[in-house]
C-alpha positions in Angstrom: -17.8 10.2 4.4 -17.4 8.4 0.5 -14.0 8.0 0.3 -13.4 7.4 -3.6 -10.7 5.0 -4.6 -8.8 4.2 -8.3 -10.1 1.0 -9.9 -7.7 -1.9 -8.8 -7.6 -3.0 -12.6 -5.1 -0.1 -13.1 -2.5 -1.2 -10.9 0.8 -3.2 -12.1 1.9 -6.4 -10.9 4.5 -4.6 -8.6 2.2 -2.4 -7.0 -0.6 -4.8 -6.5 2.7 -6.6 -4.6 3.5 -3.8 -2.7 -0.1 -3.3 -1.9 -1.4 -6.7 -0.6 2.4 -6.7 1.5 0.9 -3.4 3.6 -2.3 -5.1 3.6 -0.4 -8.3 5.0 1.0 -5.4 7.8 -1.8 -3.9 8.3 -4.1 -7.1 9.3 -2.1 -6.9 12.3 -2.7 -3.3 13.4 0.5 -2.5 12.0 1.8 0.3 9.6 4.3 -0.9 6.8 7.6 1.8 6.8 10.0 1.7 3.8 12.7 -0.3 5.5 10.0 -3.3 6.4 8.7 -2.8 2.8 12.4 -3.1 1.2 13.1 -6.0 3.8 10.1 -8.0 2.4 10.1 -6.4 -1.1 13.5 -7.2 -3.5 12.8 -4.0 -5.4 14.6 -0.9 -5.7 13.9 2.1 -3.3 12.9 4.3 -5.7 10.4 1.2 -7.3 8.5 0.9 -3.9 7.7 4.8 -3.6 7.0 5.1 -6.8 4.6 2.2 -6.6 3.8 3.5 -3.0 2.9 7.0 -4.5 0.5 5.7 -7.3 -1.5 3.8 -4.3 -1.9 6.9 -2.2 -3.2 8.9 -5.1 -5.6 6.1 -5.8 -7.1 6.1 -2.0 -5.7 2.4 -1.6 -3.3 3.5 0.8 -2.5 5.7 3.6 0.5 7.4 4.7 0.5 8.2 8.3 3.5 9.2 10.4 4.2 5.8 11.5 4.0 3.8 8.0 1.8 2.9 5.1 -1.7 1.4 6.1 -4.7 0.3 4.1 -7.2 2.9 2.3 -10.8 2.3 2.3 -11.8 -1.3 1.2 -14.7 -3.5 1.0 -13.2 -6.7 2.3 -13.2 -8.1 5.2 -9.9 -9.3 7.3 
């Protein structure tokens, strides 16, 4: 399966933030919720899903039911 994802060029400076914090999560085998997001984010709620939003309809993110983990990338950890 080609999973498709938005060009990383489009994304702001806040959700490239948000974005590399999941990453950060994820690295560990964990999944990043919006409590540990606003813990390690000083944003508004409504800032971090709207940023969280834009990276799930890009493919850079998932949601699952336990958090936010990474989408398809070609790094490695």
């Amino acid at each position: 399966m080609d999973e498709k994802r938005g060009d990383v060029q489009e994304l702001s400076d806040f959700e490239l933030q948000v974005y590399e914090t999941v990453a950060e999560i994820d690295k560990d085998g964990g999944a990043a919720d919006i409590e540990k997001l606003q813990t390690l984010i000083d944003r508004p709620e409504e800032d971090i899903w709207a940023a969280l939003s834009h990276l799930v309809s890009g493919n850079h993110l998932h949601s699952t039911a336990k958090g936010f983990t990474l989408g398809p990338h070609d790094w490695a950890p």
